[in-house]
N, C-alpha and C positions, 0 to 999 in steps of 0.2 A: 504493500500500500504506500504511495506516497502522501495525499492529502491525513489519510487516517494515523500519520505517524510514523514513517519510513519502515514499516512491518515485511521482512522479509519470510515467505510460509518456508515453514518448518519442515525438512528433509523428508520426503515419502509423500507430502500432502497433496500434488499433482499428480504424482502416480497413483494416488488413493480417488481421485476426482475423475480419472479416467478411468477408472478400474470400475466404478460407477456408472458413467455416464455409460461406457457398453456394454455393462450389463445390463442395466434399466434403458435403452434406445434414448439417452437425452443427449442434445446436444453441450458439447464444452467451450465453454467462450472464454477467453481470454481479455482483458483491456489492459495493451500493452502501449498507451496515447501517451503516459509518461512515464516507461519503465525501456520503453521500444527504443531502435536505432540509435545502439550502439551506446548507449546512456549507460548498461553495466557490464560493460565488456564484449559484449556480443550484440549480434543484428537486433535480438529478441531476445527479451527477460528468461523465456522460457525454455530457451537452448539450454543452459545451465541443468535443468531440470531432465533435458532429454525425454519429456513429453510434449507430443504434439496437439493443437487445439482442431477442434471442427472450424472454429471462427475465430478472426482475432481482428481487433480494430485499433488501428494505427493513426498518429497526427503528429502534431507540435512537433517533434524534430524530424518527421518526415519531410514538412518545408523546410526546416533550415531556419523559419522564422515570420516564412508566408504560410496564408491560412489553405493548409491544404489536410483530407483525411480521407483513412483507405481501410476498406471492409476487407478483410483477407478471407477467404473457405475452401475447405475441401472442392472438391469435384461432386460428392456426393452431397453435399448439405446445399451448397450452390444450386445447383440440379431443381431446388424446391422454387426458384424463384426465375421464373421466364423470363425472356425479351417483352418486355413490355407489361411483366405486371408490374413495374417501379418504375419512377421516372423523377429524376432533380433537375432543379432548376440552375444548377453551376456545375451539377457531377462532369468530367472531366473536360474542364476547366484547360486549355493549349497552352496557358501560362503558368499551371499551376503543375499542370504536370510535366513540362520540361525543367520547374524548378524542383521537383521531384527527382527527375531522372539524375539531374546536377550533383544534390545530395548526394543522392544513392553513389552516383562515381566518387565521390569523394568518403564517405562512409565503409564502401565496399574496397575501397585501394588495399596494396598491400603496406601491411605494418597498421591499418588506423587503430585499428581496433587492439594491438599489443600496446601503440602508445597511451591510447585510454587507460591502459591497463597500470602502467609503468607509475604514470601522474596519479591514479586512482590512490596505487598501494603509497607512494609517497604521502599523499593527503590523509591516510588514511592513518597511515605510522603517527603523523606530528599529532593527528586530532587523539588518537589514543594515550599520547605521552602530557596534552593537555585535559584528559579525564583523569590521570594517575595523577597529576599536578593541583587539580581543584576538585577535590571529590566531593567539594559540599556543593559544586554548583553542579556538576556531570557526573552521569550512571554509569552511561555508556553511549560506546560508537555503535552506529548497524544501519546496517543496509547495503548496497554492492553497487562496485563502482563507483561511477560519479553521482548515485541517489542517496547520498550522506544523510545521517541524521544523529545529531546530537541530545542525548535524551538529559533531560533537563531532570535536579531531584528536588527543586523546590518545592514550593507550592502552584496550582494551577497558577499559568499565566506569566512563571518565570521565562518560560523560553519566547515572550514577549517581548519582555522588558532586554531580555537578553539581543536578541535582534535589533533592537532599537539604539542599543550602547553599539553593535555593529555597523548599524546606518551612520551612527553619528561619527564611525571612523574612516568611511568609505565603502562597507563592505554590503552586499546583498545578501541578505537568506532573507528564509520565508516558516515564520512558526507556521508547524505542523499539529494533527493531534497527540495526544498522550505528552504534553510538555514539550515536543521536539522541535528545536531548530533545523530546518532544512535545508540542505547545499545542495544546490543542483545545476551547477559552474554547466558551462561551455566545453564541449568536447575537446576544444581546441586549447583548451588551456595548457601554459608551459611551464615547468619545474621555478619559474620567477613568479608564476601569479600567484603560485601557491605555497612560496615562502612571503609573496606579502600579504596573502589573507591572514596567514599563520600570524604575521606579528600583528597586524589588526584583531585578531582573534583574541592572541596570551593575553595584548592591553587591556581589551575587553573584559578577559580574566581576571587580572590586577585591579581594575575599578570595581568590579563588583565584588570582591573578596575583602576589598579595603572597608 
């Protein structure tokens, strides 16, 4: 989950959801609009997992930043839905989906996806070494990749306040639920952007522990 508190499901729990779904003939949907391309190391959240979904629905970094979103199915679950019994009024959109296709070359290159990786585990190191450093304000790190989430141990509403000492030093996140602060940088980000969030971060630290 990202809005719900950067909640990463628990080892098995995909394979448990499919294990399900064909038994009982349901179909499995995934919403992968902020967890998708390339956000936690891979194309899709759910590679990690090694199950696959019936349907899965894609956006936000599929443009890159324009408003673009894409219904992914089977062969079979697709099959339900004819030429002509749906119709939108932008569905593909010449602008939208060659800034689609743009993405995808740049997402899909070789290396993008190990650099995401590289930067991830970095950010991920420093944020852990400032949970060990301030344990009265952070719990813990979780989440993968670049869908960081810093679990806040105050009381409701600290990871507010905490974002807000952020803003006021340059930085973007975005409180999440369950107390979390959430990071969810730019794929492109480089081993300097994220030794200066870090010191915008620790500062952040130091003020609120004072």
């Amino acid at each position: 989950q990202g809005e719900g508190g950067i909640r990463p499901m628990p080892e098995g729990y995909l394979k448990g959801l499919r294990h399900l779904a064909d038994e009982f003939g349901l179909v499995l949907v995934y919403d992968e609009v902020q967890c998708g391309i390339g956000r936690t190391g891979k194309l899709f959240a759910h590679e990690w997992s090694g199950v696959a979904p019936d349907v899965l629905a894609s956006a936000k970094g599929l443009g890159g930043g324009f408003p673009l979103g894409a219904c992914l199915a089977t062969e079979k679950v697709a099959s339900a839905m004819q030429a002509g019994s749906h119709g939108s009024t932008f569905g593909g959109n010449p602008l939208a989906m060659a800034v689609g296709n743009a993405v995808l070359d740049v997402v899909l290159g070789d290396g993008f996806f190990d650099r995401v990786d590289h930067v991830a585990q970095l950010f991920w190191n420093q944020l852990e070494a400032v949970v060990k450093a301030y344990p009265r304000i952070f719990g813990e790190v979780r989440g993968c990749g670049l869908m960081v989430g810093l679990k806040c141990v105050g009381e409701d509403g600290a990871n507010k306040d905490f974002v807000e000492r952020l803003m006021e030093g340059g930085l973007l996140a975005v409180p999440a639920g369950d107390n979390v602060v959430r990071f969810v940088p730019p794929l492109i980000i480089e081993e300097a952007d994220v030794e200066e969030a870090m010191g915008i971060i620790d500062k952040s630290c130091q003020d609120a522990a004072a």
